[in-house]
C-alpha positions as CSV (number, residue, x, y, z in Angstrom):
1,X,-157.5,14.4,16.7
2,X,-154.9,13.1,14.4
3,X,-155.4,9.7,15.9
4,X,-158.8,10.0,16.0
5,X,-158.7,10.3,11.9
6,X,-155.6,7.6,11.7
7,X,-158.3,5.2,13.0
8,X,-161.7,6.2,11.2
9,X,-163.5,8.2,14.2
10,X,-162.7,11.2,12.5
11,X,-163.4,12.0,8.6
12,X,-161.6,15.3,8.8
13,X,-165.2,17.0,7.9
14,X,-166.8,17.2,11.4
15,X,-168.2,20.1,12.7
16,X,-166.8,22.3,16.1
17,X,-169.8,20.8,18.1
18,X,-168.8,17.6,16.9
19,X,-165.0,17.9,17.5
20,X,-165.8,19.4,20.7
21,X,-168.1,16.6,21.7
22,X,-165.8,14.0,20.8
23,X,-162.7,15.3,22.8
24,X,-164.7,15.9,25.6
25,X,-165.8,12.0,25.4
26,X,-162.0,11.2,25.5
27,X,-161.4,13.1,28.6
28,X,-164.4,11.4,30.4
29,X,-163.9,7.6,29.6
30,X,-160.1,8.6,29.9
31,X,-160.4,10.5,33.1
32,X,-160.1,7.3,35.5
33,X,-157.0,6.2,33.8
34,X,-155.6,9.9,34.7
35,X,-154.2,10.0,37.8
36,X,-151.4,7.3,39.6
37,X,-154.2,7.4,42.7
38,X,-157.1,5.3,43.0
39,X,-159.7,6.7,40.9
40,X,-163.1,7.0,43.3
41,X,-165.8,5.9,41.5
42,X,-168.4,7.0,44.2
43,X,-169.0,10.3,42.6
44,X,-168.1,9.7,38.8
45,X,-170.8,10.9,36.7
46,X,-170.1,9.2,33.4
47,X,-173.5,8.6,32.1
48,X,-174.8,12.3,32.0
49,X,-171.7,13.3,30.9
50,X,-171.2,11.0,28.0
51,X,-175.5,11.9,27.6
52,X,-174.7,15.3,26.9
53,X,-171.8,14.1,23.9
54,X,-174.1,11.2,22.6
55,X,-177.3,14.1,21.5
56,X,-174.5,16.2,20.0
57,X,-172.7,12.5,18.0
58,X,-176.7,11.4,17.2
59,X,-176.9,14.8,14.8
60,X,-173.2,15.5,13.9
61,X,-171.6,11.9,13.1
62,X,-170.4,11.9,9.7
63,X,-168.8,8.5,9.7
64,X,-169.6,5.5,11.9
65,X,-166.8,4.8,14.6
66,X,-164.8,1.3,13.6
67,X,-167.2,-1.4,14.3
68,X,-163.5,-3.2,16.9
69,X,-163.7,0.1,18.8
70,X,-167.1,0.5,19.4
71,X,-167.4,-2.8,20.8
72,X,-164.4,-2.0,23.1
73,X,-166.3,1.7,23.9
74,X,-168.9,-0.5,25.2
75,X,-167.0,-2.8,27.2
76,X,-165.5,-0.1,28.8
77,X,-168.5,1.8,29.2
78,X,-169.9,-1.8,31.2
79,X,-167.0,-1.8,33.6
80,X,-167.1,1.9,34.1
81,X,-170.9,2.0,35.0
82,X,-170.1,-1.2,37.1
83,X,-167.6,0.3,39.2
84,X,-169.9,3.3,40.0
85,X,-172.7,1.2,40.7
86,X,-169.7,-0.9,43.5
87,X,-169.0,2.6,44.5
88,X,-165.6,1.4,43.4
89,X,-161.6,2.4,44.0
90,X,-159.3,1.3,41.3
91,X,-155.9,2.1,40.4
92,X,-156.5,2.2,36.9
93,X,-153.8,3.2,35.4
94,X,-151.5,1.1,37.7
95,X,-154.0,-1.9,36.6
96,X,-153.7,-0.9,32.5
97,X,-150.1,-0.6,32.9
98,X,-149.7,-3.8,34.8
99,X,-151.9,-5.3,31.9
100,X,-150.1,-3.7,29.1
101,X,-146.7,-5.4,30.3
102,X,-148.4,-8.5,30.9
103,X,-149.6,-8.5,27.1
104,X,-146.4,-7.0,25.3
105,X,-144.7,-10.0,27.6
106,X,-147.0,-12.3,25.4
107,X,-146.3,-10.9,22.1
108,X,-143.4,-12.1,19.8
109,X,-141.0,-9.7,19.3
């Protein structure tokens, strides 16, 4: 939750529906990225999961999310729903941490 203040999610206001709701987003758009198996995609209920947190963030928002995240929520949110929609199995977190080395490679130190 720290974070999630750090980086303007988070006012430090928010009620416990809203604090609830918003953790409980993390652990669903976090949860393929959670194991070291492919995730299985198959049976990944995302949408009604993040439905459910989205009518509790409609009333309880205090403070828009950063406009660079939200854009990277919905990216995310694009390849997620594609991957259902392929029935997909992904490494994910084997792929982000391949990608991460690949990019910190990149940068200048």
């Amino acid at each position: 939750l720290r974070h999630s203040k750090e980086i303007g999610f988070l006012s430090g206001r928010e009620s416990a529906a809203m604090i609830k709701a918003h953790v409980e987003a993390a652990y669903v758009m976090g949860e393929p990225f959670s194991t070291e198996e492919e995730f299985d995609f198959s049976t990944f209920k995302h949408g009604e999961r993040m439905a459910e947190q989205g009518q509790v963030f409609l009333k309880e928002r205090l403070v828009p999310p950063p406009k660079e995240v939200y854009t990277l929520h919905r990216k995310l949110f694009g390849a997620i729903s594609t991957c259902v929609k392929l029935r997909a199995r992904v490494a994910c977190r084997k792929r982000l941490a391949e990608y991460s080395k690949e990019v910190a490679s990149t940068q200048s130190p």
